[in-house]
SEPADO-556669 format. One line per 4 residues: their letters; for each residue x, y, z of N, C-alpha, C. Coordinates in steps of 0.2 Angstrom, whole numbers, plus 2048, in hexadecimal, padded with zeros to 3 digits. Atoms other than C-alpha are relative to their C-alpha. Example, Ala and Ser with C-alpha at 12.3 -4.5 7.8 and 13.67 -1.06 7.14 Angstrom:
as> 804:7FA:800:83E:7EA:827:804:806:800  7FC:7FA:7FF:844:7FB:824:7FC:805:803
This chain:
xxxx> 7FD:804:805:499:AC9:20F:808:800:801  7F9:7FF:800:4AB:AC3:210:802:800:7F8  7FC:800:807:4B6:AC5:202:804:7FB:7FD  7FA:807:801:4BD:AB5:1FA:800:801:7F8
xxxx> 7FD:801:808:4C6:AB0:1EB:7FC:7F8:7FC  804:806:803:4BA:AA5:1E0:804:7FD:7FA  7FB:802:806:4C8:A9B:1D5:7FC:7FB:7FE  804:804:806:4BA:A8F:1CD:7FF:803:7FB
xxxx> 802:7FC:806:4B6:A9D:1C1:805:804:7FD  7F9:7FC:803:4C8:AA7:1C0:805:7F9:7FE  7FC:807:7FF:4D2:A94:1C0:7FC:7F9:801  805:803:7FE:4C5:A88:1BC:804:7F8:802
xxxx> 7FC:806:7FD:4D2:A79:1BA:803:800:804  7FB:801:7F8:4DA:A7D:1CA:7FD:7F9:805  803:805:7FE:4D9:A6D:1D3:804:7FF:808  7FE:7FE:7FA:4E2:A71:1E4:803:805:803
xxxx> 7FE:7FB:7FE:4E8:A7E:1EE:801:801:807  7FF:7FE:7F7:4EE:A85:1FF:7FA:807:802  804:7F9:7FC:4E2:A93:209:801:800:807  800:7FE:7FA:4DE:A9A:217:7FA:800:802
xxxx> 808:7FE:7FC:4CE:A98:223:7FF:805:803  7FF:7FA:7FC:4C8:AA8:227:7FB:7FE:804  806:802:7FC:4B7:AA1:230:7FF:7FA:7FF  804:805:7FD:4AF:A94:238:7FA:7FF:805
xxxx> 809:801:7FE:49B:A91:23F:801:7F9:800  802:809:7FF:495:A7F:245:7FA:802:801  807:801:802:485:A7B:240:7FD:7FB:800  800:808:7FD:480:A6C:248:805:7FC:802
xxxx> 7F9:805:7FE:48B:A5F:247:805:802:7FA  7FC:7FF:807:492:A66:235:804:807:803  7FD:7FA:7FF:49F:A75:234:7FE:804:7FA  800:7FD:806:49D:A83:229:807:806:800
xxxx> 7F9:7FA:7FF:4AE:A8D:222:7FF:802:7FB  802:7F9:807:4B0:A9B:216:809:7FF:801  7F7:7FE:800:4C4:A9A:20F:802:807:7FD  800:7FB:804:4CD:AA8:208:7FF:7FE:7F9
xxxx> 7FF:7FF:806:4CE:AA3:1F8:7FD:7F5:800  802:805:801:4C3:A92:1F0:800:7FB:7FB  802:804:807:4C2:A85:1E2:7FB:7FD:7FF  806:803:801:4B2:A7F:1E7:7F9:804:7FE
xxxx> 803:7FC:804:4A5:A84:1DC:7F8:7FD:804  806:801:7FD:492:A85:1E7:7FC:800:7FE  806:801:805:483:A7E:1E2:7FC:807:7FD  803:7FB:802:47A:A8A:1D7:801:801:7F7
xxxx> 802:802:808:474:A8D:1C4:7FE:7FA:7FE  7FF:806:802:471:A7D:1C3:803:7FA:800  7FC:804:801:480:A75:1C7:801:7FD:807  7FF:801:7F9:482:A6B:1D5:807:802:805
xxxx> 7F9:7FE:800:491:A6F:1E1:806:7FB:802  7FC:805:800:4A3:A68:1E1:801:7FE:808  800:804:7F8:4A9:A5C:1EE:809:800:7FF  7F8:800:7FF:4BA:A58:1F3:805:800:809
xxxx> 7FE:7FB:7FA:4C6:A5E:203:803:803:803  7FE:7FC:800:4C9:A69:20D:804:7FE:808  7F9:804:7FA:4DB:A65:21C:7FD:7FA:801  800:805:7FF:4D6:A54:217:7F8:7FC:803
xxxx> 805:802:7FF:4C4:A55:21D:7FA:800:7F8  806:7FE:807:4B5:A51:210:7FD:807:7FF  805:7FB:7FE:4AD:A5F:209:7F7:7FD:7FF  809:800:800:497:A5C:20C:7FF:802:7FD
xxxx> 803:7FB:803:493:A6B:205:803:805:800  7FC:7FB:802:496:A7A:1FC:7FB:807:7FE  809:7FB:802:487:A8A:1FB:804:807:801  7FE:7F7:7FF:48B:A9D:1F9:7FA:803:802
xxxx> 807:7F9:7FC:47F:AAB:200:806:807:801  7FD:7F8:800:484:ABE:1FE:805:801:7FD  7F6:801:802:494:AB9:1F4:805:7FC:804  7FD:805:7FA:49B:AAE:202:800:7FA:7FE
xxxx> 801:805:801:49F:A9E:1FD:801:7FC:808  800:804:7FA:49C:A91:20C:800:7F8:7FE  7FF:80A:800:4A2:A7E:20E:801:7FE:807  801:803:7FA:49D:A73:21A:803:7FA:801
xxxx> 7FB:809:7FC:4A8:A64:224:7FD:7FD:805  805:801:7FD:4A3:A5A:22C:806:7FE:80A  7FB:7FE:7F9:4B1:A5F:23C:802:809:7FE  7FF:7F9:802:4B8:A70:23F:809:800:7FD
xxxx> 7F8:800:7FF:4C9:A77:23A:804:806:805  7FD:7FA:7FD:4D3:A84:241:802:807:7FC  801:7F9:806:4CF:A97:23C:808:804:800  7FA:7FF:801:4DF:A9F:235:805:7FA:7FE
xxxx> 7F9:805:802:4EA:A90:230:7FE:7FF:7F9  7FF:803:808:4EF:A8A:21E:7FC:7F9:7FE  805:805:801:4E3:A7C:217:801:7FE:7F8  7FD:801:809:4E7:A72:207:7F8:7FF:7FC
xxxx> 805:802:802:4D7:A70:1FE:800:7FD:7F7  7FF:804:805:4D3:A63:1F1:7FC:7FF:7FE  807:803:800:4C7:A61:1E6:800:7FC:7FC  800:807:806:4BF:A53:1DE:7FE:800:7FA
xxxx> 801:801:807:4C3:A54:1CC:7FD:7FC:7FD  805:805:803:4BB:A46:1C6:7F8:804:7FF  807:7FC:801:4A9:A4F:1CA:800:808:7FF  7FD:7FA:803:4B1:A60:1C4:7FE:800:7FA
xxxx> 802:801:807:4B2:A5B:1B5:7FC:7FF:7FC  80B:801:803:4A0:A53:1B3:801:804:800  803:7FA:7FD:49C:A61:1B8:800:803:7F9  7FD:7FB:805:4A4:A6C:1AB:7FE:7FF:7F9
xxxx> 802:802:805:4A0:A60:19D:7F9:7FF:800  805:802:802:48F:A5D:19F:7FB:809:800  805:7F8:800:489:A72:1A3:802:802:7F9  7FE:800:806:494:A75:195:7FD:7FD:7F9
xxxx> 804:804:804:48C:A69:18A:7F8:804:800  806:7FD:7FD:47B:A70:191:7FF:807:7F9  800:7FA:803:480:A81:189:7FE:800:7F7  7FE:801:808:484:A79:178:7F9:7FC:7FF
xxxx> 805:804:801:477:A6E:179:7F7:805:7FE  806:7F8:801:469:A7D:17B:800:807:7FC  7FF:7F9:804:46F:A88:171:801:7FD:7F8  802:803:807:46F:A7C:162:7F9:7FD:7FF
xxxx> 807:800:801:45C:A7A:165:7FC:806:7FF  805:7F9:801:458:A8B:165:804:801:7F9  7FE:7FC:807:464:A8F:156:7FC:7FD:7FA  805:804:808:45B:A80:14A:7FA:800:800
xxxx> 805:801:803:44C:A80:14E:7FC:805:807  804:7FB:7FA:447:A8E:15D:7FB:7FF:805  805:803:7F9:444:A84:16B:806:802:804  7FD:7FB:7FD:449:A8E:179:800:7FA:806
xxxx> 7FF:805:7F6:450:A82:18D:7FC:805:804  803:7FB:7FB:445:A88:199:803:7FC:807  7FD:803:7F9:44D:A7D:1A7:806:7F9:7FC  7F8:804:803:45F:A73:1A8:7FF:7FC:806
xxxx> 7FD:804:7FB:461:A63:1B3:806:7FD:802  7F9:805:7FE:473:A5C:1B9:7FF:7FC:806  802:807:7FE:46F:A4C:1BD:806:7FB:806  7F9:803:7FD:47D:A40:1C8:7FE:7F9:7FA
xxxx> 7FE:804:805:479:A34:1B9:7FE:803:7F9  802:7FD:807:470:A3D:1AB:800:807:801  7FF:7FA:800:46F:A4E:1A6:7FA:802:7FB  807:7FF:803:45D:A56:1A0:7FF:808:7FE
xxxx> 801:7F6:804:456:A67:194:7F8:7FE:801  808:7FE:801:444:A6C:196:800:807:7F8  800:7FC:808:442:A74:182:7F9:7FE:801  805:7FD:802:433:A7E:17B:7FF:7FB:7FA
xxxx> 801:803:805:42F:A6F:170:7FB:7FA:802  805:802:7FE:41E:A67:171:801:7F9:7FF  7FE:807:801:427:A57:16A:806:802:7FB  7F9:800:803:438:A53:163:7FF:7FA:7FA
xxxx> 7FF:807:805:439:A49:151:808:7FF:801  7FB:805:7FE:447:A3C:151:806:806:7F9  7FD:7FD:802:44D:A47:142:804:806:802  7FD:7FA:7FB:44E:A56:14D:806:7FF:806
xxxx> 7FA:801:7FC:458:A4D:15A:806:7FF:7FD  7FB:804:804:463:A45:14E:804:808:7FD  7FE:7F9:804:466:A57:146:804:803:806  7FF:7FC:7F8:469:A5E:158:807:7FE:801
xxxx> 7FD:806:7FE:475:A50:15C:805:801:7FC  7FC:800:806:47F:A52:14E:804:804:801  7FF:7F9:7FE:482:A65:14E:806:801:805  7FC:800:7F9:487:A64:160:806:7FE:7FF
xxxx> 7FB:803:801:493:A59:15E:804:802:7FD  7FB:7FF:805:49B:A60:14E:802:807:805  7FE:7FB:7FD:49C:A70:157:807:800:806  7FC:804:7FB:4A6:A67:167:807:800:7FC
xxxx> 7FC:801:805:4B2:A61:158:802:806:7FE  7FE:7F8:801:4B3:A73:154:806:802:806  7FB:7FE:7FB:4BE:A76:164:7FF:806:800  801:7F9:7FF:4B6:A87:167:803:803:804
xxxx> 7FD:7FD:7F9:4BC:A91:176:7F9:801:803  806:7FF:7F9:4B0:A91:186:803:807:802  7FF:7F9:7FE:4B2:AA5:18B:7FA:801:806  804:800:7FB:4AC:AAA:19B:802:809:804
xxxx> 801:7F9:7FC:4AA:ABE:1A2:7FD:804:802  803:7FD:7FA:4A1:ACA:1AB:7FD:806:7FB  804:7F7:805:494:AD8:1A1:7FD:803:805  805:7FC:7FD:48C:AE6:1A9:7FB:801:7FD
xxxx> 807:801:803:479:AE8:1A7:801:806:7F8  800:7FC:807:47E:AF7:199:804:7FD:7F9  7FC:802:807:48A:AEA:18D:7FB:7FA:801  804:805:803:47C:ADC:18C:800:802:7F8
xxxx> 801:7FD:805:479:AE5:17D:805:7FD:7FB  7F9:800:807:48A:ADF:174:800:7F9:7FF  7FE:805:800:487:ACE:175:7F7:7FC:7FF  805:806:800:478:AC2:16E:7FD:7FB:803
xxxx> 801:806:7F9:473:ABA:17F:7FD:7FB:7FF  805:806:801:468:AAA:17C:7FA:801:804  806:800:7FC:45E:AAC:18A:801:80A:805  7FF:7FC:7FF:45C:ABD:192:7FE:800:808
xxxx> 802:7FD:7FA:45C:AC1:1A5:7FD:802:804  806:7FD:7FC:450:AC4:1B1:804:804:806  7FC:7FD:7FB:45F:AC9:1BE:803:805:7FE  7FF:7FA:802:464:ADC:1BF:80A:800:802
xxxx> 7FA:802:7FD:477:ADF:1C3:807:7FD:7FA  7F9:806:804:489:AD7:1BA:7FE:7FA:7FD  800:809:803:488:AC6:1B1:804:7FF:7FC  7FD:803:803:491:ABB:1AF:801:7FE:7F8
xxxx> 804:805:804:491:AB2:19E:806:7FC:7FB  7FD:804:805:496:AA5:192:800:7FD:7FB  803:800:808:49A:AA4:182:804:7FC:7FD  7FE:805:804:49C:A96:177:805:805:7F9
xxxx> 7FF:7FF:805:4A8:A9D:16C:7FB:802:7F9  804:7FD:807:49D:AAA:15E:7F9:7FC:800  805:803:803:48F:A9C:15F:7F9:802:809  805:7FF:7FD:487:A9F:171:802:803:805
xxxx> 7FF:7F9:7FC:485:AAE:17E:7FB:7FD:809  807:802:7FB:47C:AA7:18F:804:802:809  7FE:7FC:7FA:47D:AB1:1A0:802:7F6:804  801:806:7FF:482:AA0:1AC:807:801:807
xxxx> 7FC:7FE:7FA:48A:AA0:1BF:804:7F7:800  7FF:807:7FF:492:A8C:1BB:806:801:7FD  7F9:801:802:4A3:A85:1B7:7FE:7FD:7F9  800:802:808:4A8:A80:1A4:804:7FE:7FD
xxxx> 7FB:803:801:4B3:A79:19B:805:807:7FA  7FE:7F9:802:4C0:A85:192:801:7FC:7F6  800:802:807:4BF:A7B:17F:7F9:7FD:7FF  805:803:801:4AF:A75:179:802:7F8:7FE
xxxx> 7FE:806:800:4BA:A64:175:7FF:7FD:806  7FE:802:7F7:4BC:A62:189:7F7:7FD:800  805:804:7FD:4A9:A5C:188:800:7FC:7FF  801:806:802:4AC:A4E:17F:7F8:7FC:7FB
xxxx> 805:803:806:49F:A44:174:7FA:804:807  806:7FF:7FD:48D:A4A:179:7FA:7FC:7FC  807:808:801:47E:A3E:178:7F9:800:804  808:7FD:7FD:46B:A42:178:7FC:7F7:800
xxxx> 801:809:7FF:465:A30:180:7F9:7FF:800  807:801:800:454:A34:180:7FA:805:803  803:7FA:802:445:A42:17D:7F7:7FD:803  807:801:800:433:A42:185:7FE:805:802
xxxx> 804:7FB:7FF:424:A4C:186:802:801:808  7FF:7FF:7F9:424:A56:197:7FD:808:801  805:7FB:7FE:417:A63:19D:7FD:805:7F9  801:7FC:805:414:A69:18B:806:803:7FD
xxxx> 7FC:7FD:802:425:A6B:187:805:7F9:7FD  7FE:807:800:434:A5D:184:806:7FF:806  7F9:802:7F9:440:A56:191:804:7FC:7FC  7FA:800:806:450:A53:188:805:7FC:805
xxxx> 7FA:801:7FC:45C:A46:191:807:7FE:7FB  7F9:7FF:804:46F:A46:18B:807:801:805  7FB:802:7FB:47F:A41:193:807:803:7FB  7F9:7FC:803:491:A4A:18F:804:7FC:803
xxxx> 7FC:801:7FB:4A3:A46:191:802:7F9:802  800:805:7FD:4A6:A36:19B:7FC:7FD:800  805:805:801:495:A31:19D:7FF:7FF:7FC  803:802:804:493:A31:18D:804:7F9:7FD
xxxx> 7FD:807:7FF:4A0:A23:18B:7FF:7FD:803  803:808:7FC:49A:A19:19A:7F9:7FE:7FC  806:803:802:48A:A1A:191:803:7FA:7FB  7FA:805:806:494:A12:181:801:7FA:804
xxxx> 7FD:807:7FF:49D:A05:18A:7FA:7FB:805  804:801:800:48E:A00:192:7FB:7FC:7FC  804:803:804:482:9FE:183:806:7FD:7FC  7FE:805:805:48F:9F6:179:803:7FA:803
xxxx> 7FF:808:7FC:494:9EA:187:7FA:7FD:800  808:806:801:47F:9E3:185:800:800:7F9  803:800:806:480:9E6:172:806:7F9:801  7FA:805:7FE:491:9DA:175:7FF:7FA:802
xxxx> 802:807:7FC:488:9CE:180:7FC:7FE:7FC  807:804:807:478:9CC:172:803:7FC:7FC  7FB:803:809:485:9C8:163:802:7FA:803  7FC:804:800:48C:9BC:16C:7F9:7FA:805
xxxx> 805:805:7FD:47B:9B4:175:7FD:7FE:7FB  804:802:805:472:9B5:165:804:7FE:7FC  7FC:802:805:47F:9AF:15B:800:803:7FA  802:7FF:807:47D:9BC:14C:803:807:801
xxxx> 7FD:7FB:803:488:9CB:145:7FA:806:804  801:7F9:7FD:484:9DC:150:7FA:803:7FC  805:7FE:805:47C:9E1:13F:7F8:7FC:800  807:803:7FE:46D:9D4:142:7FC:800:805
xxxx> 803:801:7FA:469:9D6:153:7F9:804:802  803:7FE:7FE:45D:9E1:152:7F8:7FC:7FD  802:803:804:453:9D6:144:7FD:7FA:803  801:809:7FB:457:9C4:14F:7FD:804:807
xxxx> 804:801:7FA:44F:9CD:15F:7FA:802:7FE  807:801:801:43F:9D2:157:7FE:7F8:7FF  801:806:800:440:9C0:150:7FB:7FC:805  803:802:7F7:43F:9BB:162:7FB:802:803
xxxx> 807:7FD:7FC:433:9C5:168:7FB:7FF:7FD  806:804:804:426:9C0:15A:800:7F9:800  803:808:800:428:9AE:15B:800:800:80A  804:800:7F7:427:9B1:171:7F9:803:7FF
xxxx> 807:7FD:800:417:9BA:16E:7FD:7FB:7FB  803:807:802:412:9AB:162:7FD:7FA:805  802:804:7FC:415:9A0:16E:7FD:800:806  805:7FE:7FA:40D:9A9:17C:7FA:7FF:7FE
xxxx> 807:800:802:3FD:9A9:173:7FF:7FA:801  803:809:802:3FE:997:16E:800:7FC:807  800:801:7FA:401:995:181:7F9:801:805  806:7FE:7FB:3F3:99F:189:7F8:7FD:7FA
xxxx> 805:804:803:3E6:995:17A:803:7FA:804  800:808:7FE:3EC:984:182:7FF:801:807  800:7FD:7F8:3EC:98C:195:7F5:800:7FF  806:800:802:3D9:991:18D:7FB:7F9:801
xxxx> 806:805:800:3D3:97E:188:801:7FD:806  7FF:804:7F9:3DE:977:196:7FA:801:805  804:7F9:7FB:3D1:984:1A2:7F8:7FA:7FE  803:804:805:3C4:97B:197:7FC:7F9:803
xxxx> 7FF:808:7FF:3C8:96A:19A:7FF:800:808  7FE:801:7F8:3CA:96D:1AD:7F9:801:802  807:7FF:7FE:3B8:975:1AD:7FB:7FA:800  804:808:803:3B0:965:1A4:800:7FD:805
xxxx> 7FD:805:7FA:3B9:95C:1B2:7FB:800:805  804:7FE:7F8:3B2:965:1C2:7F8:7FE:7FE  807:7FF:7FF:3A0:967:1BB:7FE:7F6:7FF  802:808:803:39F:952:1B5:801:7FE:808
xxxx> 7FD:803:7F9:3A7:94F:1C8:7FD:800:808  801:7FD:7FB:39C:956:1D2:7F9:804:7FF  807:7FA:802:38C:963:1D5:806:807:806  7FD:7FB:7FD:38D:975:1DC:7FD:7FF:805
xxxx> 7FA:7FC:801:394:97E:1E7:805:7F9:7FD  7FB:804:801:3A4:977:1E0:805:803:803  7FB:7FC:7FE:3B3:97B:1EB:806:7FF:7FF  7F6:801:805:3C7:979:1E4:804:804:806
xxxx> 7F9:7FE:7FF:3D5:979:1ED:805:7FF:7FA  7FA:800:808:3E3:980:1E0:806:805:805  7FC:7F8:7FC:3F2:988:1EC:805:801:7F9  7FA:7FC:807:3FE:991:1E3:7FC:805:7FB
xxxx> 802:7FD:808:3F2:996:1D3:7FD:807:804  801:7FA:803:3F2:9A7:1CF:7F9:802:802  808:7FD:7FE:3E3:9B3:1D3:7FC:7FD:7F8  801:802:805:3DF:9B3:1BF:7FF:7FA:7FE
xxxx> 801:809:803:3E0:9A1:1BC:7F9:7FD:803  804:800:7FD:3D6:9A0:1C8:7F8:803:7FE  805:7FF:803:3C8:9A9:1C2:7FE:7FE:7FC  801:801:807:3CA:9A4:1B1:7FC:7F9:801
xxxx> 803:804:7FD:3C6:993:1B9:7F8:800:802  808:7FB:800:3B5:99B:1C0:7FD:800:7FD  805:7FE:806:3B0:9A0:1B2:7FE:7FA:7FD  800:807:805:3B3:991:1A7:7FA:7FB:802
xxxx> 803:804:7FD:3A9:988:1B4:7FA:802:7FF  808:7FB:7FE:399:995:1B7:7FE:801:7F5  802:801:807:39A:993:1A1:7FD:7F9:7FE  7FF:807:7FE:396:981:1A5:7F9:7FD:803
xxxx> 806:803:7FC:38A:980:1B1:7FD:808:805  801:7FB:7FB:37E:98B:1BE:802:7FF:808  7FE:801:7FD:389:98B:1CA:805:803:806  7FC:7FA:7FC:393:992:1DA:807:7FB:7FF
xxxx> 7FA:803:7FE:3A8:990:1DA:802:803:806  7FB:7FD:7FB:3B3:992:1E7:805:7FD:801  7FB:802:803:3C5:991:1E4:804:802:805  7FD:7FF:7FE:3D2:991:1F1:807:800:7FE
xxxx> 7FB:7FF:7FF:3E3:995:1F1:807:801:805  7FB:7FF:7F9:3EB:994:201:802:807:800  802:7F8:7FD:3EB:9A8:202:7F9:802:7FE  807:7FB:801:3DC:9AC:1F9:7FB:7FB:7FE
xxxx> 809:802:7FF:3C9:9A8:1F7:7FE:803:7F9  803:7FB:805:3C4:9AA:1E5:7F7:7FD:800  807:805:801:3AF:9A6:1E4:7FE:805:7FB  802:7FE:806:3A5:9A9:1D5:7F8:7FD:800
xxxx> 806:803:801:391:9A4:1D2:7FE:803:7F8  804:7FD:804:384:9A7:1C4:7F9:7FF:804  803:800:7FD:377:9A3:1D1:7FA:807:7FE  805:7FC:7FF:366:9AB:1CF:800:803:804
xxxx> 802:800:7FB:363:9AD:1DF:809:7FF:804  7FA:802:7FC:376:9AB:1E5:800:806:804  7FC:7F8:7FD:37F:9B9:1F1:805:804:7FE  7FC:7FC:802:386:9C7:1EF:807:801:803
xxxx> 7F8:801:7FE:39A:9C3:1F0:804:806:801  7FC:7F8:7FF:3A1:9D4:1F0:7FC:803:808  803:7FF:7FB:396:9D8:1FE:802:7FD:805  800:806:7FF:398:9C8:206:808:800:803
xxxx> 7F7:7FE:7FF:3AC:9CA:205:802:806:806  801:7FC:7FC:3A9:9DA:20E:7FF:7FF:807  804:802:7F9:39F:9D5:21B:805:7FB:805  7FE:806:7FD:3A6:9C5:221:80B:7FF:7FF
xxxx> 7F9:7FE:804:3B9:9C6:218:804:806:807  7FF:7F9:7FD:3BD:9D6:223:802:7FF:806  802:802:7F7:3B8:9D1:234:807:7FC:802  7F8:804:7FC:3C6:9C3:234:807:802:7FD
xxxx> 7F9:7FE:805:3D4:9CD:22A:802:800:7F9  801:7FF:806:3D0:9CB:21A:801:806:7FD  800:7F9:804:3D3:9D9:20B:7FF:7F9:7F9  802:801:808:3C9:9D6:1FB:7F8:802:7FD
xxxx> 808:7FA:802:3B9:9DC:1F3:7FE:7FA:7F9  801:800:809:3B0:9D8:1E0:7F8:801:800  807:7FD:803:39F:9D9:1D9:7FB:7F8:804  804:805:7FC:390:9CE:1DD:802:7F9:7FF
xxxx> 7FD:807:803:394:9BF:1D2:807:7FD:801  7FA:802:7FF:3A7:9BF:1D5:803:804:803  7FC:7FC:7FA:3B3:9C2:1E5:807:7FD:7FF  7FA:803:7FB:3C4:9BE:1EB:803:806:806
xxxx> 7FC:7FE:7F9:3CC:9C0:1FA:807:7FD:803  7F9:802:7FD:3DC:9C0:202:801:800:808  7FE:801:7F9:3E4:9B9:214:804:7FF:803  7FA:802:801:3F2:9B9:219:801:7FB:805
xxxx> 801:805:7FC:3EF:9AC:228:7FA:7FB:7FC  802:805:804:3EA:99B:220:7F8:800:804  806:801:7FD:3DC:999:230:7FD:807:7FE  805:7FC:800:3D3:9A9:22D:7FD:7FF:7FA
xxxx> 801:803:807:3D3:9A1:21A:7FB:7FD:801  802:806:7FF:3CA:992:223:7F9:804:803  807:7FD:7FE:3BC:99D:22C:7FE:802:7FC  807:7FF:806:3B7:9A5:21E:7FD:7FC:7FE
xxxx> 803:806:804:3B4:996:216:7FA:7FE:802  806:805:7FB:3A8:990:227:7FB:805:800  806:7FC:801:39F:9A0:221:7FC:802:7FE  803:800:807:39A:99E:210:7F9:7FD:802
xxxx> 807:801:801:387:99C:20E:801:7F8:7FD  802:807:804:380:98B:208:804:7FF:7F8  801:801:805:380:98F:1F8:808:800:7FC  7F8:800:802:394:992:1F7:804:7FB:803
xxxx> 7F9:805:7FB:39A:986:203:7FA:7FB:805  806:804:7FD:390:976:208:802:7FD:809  7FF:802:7FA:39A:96D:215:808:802:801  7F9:801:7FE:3AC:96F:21C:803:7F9:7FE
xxxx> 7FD:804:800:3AF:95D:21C:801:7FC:7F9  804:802:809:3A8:95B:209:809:802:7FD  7F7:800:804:3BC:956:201:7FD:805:7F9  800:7FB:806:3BF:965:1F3:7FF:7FB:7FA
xx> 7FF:804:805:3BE:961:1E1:806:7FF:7FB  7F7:802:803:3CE:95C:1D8:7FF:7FE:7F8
């Protein structure tokens, strides 16, 4: 293990610095360096690791092993020379504000109602709790949500230091350790004690609003998403720029919108009914048609229509008379009988459908198929039996 100075945890707002390289290893095409002294804090606990650079090169990655913090470039530097390295505070701060948040967030589920986080996500857009809670009510969340936040407002102190396994004992831990050894921990000011190897912010205000955006079941437990900080105001300006654009499409005061969009959605669901009834006699009318125009088979060219419509058709027609259909659509082949003695179309589709590149299947009375070459459309056709198909040259019915 080398010995380096970890200043993400001694100097968390440190946002640049001069050091020294004391090593360097290439590892494919990437480098990997160990500085004397670091501000990038490597993945682990949960928290993904900081980015930034280091004598002007990106940093890739950031991983410790045996106390060694290692960052990867993606060129080398020169071991022994001074190096300015810079990190990128914008995803810093996420950082800070949404573990942070985490803390406050799970430690006000366990204090109100004794659901304990079994797993923490840090998201690159959202942020997620796995809680001992078989389902979350809207008043629980709302209660949740509240709490947090007035606590934020509180402007606690974030405290952050180092116990030995014998002073566990002097402090209320939230969750207790599986790991033997020193630990870290940190403490929301008086309210919560949690072992935790991640950066944080040093005021519980620095998280900024927190916002639980949505709660589902998840393995027998609840999955808790929730956005701190900055995101929580992109989310804001966000939903209030579509609530902005409704008021102003729908023409009605903020306060109506949720009223005037049911509205609409009950008279579209009106109209769609009273649409799929006239689609029904239309279907009807069309069947009346074919059977008055013709005997069976009867065969339809309809390109463009819908697989469904196409059936619907079928049926309409086979409710009509005893009769074989067969309905083309320039890719697909719908046929249909009620035929005594007709043949089995799913079979039939199998058989013959296959051989020239066809894919489709169905039951005995009703098949379709699909082609994606129009002439392979046109063999099947010259293969159908009698009773589905009389002549090639016999014009469709219209």
């Amino acid at each position: 293990m080398i010995s380096i100075s970890k200043l993400y945890y001694s100097q968390p707002w440190l946002r640049e610095l001069k050091t020294l390289v004391l090593s360097q290893r290439q590892d494919g095409d990437r480098f990997v360096v160990v500085l004397s002294e670091t501000i990038f804090y490597p993945t682990g606990g949960g928290q993904p690791h900081d980015l930034g650079t280091i004598g002007g090169l990106p940093v890739l990655d950031v991983f410790e092993e045996e106390g060694t913090v290692y960052h990867v470039l993606p060129a080398p530097l020169e071991e022994g020379c001074e190096v300015e390295a810079v990190l990128d505070w914008e995803r810093r701060l996420d950082h800070m504000q949404q573990h942070s948040g985490q803390h406050l967030l799970s430690a006000v589920f366990q204090d109100e109602f004794g659901y304990r986080t079994e797993s923490f996500h840090l998201g690159t857009e959202c942020c997620s709790i796995d809680i001992t809670a078989p389902e979350l009510s809207p008043e629980e969340q709302d209660s949740v949500e509240r709490r947090a936040n007035d606590l934020i407002f509180q402007d606690l102190t974030v405290l952050t230091y180092t116990l030995q396994p014998e002073e566990l004992h002097t402090v209320p831990l939230r969750k207790i350790p599986d790991r033997e050894g020193p630990l870290r921990i940190v403490e929301i000011q008086g309210f919560d004690y949690s072992p935790c190897s991640g950066t944080h912010v040093q005021k519980t205000s620095q998280i900024g609003l927190l916002k639980i955006i949505k709660a589902e079941r998840y393995k027998g437990m609840t999955r808790v998403y929730f956005l701190c900080g900055k995101r929580a105001l992109e989310d804001y300006k966000h939903k209030h720029e579509i609530c902005t654009n409704l008021v102003a499409l729908l023409a009605v005061p903020e306060g109506e919108l949720e009223r005037r969009v049911q509205a609409e959605l009950d008279h579209r669901r009106d109209l769609e009914k009273e649409l799929e009834e006239l689609r029904g006699e239309l279907v009807l009318l069309r069947a009346e048609q074919i059977v008055r125009s013709g005997s069976s088979p009867y065969y339809l060219e309809m390109p463009g229509v819908g697989v469904e419509e196409a059936q619907q058709l079928a049926r309409a027609v086979l409710g009509l008379a005893e009769a074989a259909v067969v309905i083309n659509t320039g890719e697909r082949v719908v046929l249909a009988h009620n035929l005594p003695d007709g043949p089995k179309l799913g079979q039939l589709v199998k058989e013959k459908a296959t051989a020239l590149g066809g894919r489709g299947g169905g039951s005995p009375t009703a098949a379709q198929v699909f082609f994606p070459d129009p002439a392979q459309l046109e063999a099947f056709l010259r293969l159908l039996p009698d009773t589905l198909w009389t002549d090639p040259e016999v014009q469709p019915v219209t």
